[in-house]
N, C-alpha and C positions, 0 to 999 in steps of 0.2 A: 504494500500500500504506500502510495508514494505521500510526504507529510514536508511542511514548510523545511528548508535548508537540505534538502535531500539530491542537489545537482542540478536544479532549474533557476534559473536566472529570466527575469522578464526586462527586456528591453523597450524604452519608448525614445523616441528623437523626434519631435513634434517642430524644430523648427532648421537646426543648421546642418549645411551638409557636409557630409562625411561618409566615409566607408567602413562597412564593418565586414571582418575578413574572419573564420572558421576550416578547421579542419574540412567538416562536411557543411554544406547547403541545403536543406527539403526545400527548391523552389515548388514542388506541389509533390503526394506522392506518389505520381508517375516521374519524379525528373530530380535524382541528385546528383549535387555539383560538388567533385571533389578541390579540396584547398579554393572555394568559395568565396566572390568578393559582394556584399552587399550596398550598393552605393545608394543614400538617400536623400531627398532635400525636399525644405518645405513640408516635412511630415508624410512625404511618401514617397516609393519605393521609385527609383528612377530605373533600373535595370542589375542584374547578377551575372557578375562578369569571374571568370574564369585567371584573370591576372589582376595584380594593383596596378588602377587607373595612375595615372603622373598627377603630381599636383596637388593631391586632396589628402587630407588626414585618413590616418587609417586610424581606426579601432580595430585590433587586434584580440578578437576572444578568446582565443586559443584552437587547441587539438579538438574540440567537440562539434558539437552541431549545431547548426542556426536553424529554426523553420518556424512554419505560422504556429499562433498562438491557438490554442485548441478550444474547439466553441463545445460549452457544456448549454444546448438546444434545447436543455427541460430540466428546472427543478424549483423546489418550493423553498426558499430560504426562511421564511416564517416558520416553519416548523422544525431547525435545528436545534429546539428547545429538550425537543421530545427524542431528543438520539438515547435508545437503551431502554425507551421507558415502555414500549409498545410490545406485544407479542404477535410473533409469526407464525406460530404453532397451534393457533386456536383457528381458524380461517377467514378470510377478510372481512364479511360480517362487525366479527368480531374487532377485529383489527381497527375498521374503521370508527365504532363504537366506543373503542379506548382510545382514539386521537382523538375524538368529538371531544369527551370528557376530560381530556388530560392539558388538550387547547385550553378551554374554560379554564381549569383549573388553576395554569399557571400564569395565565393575564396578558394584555396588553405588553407593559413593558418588560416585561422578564422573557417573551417572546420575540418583542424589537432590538430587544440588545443579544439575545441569542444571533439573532436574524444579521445583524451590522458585525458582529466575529466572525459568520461564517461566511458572510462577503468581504472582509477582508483578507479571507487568506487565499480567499480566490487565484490571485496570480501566481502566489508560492506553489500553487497546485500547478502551475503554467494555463490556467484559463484565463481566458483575454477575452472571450466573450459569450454573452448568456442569454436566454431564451424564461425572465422568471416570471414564475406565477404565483400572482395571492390574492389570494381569496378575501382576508382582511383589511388588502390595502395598505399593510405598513413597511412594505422592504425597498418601496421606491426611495426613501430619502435614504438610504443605505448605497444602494448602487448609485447614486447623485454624487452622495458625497467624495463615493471613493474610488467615483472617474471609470467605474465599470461599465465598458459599453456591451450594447447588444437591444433589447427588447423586454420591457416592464408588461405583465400583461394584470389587466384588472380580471380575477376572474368573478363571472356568476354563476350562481346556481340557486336553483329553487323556481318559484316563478313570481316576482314580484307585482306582477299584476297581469290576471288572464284578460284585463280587457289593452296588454300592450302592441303594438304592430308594428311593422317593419319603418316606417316613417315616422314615429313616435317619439319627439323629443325631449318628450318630460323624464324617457330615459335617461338619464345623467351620467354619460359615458366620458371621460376627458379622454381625449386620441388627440396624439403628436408626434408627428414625422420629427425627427430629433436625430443628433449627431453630438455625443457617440452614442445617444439613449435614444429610442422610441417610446413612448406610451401607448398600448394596444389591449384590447379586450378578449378575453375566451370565455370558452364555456365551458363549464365544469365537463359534464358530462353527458350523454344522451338518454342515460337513466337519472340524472338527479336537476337535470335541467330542462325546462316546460318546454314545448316547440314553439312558442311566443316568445321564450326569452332568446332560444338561442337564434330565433330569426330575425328580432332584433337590433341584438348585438353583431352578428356576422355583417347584416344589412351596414350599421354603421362604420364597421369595420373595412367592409367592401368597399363604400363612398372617401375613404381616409387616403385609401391604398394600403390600409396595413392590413401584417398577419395577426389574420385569428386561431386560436390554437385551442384544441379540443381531447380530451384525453374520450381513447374511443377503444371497444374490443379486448379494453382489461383484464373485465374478471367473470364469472361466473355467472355470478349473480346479475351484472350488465345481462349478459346474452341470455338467459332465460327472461326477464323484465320485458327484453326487446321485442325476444322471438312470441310472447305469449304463455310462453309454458315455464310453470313452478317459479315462476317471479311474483306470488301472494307476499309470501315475506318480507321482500324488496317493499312492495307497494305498501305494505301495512309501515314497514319501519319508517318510509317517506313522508305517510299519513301521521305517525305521531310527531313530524318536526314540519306539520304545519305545510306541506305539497301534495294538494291534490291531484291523482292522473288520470284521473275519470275519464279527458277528454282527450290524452295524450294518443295522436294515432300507431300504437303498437301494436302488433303481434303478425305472426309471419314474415319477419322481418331477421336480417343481420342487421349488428350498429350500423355498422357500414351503409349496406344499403338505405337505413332509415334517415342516416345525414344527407343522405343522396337523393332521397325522395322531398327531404326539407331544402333542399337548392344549397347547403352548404357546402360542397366540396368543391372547391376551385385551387388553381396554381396559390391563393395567397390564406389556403389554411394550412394548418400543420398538426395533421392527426397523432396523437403520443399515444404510444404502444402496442396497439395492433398485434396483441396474442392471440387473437383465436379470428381467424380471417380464411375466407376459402377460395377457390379459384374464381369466382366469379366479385367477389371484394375486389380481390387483385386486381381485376379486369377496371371495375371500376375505380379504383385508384388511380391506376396508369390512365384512363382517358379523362378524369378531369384533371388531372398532373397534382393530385393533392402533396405534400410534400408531408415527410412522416420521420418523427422520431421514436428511436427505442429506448429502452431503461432495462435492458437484462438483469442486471444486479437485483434491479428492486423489485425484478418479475419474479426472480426466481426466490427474491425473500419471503413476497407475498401470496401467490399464485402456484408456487412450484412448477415453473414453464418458462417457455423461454421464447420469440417468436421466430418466424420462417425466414431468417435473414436470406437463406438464399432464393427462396422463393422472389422476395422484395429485392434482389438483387438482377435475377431472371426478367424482370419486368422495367427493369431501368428504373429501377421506384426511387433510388440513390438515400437512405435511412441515413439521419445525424442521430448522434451517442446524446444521450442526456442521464441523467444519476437518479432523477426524483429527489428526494429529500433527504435528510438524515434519520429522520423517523420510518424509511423504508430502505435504509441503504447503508455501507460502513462508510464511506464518504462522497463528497463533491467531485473527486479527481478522474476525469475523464485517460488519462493513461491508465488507473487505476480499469477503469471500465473498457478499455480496449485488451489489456491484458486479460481477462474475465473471458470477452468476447476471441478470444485468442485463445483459449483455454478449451471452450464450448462447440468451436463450433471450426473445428480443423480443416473445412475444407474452401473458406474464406479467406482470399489473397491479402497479403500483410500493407498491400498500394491499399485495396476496398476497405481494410480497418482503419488504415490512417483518414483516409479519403470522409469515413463517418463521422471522426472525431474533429476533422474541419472544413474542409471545403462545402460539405455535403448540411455541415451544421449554420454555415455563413449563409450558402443559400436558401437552406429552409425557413428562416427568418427573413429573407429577406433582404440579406445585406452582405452577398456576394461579389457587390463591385467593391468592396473596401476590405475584407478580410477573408480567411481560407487558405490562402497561397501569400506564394513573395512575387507574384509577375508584377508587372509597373505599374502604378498607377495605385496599389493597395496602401492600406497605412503602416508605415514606420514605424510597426510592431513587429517584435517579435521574440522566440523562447532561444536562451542559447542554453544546451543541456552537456555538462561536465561529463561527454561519456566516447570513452577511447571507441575504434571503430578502424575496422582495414579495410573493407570493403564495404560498395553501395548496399547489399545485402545485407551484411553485419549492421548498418544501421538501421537497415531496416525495422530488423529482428530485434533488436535493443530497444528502440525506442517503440514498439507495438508491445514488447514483453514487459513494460515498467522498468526497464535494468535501468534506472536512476538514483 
């Protein structure tokens, strides 16, 4: 598990130029550059040259590697209150019934300051950019303060009012195209969120140009709820926290399909986890271009599963790594989760895991023209990692295996 001071170093040059020079380069990972020269100006990358340019200051990193900073595309930083306190052994149900309780329990602030620790160590992790969700609303001033780019999403759930529609702007959504942060809205989910809300919210989300992101295909209980069958439980436990589904159109349905019959899946959502999905999901995935994050770790703490990466691979579906939460996971560190995914699932190329944990995770959010890669034009970010390396292979292998 890789942990603050462990061989990652994060790099930022936001205004003069100079060159920074490494053993190895990941300009993306299809393409490393041995004895590596990174030249930048203006806070972004002007090009990766192969010699020292004349003229320009070098920065000199050393024998290790320079490459993009690694987008962690889904997790709940409000909840790293609750790391140790929850069980995985009793079934999600359950699980999620002792977060409800254990959230309340510990308050507002004792959750905002959990919440601002575990975004700052963000970068020591080497993430440079993130995909967060909450549900409370309180982790945006966390990532403000401490210059963490990527996408804030507010999320909903429940139904706050069945008489809401798609043009309704008494819904009070703040959305802002932002740099290095966005402000963007999700929706919980398609069993704990009304089809009013989430048509809504997507609707104003669509009009913004931002991603909406939706945790879909999870768990069990989702798919029965969905499908029609043995989701009483579901509906009863919804009904004591005040969400009627009376009117909600389900059954005969995968999640999948049912966002799909609600007009939300286009190129600018971002469906999270997608464990139980069949060839005909698939299908629809790839023709609205949904973009899709996974959480292996948290699946397999939660759910004991893990999903069809290469299925989603087969389909050009291009999946970004996200962690979930500490309350479902042992950490935020996306090497940490590529090594997992390295572990599980052996017959996935060490380019496609890197490729998850960033390019794939820059795009799925949205914000592919600035981060992902070191090609031109991106930001004068990036991870240099303290790790000896003889061949493009050997780094490969190193930095997909956590050798940090």
């Amino acid at each position: 598990m890789t942990a603050p001071g462990s061989g990652i170093r994060f790099i930022r040059e936001p205004v003069q130029p100079k060159t920074f020079r490494a053993g190895w380069v990941i300009k993306d990972p299809w393409t490393i550059v041995e004895n590596g020269f990174v030249a930048v100006a203006g806070g972004q990358i002007r090009k990766i040259m192969t010699s020292a340019p004349k003229g320009e200051a070098i920065v000199d990193c050393g024998p290790g590697i320079l490459m993009a900073p690694l987008v962690n595309t889904h997790l709940h930083l409000e909840l790293s209150a609750l790391q140790g306190r929850l069980p995985f052994d009793k079934g999600f149900s359950s699980w999620v019934a002792a977060l409800l309780a254990q959230r309340e329990a510990a308050g507002t602030r004792t959750l905002a300051a959990a919440a601002y620790k575990a975004a700052g160590s963000l970068k020591d992790l080497g993430v440079g950019l993130v995909g967060e969700v909450s549900t409370l609303g309180i982790t945006q001033a966390a990532l403000s303060d401490l210059s963490v780019a990527g996408v804030w999403f507010r999320e909903y759930l429940g139904d706050e009012s069945q008489n809401i529609h798609p043009g309704d702007e008494s819904l009070h959504i703040r959305l802002q195209q932002g740099f290095p942060l966005s402000l963007s809205a999700a929706g919980h989910g398609p069993h704990t969120t009304s089809p009013h809300l989430l048509t809504a919210v997507k609707h104003r989300t669509r009009a913004a140009g931002l991603v909406f992101s939706i945790h879909v295909a999870e768990s069990d209980v989702e798919m029965d709820f969905i499908a029609g069958t043995r989701g009483s439980g579901w509906r009863a436990f919804l009904s004591s926290r005040g969400i009627d589904t009376r009117t909600w159109p389900v059954g005969n349905k995968t999640p999948v399909a049912y966002l799909n019959h609600l007009g939300l899946l286009d190129d600018h959502t971002l469906g999270v986890h997608l464990l139980h999905v069949t060839d005909r999901d698939l299908d629809i995935l790839a023709e609205t271009g949904c973009k899709i994050c996974l959480c292996p770790r948290s699946n397999q703490n939660l759910h004991a599963g893990l999903p069809d990466i290469a299925s989603l691979l087969a389909r050009n579906l291009a999946p970004a790594l996200g962690t979930d939460s500490l309350a479902s996971c042992g950490s935020l560190g996306i090497f940490d989760e590529m090594a997992f995914v390295r572990q599980h699932y052996r017959a996935i190329s060490l380019p496609d895991i890197l490729a998850m944990a960033t390019v794939n995770g820059a795009a799925a959010l949205g914000l592919g023209r600035y981060w992902g890669t070191l090609d031109k034009g991106k930001q004068a970010q990036f991870l240099y990692l303290e790790i000896g390396a003889r061949t493009p292979a050997d780094v490969m292998e190193k930095v997909t295996s956590c050798e940090i």
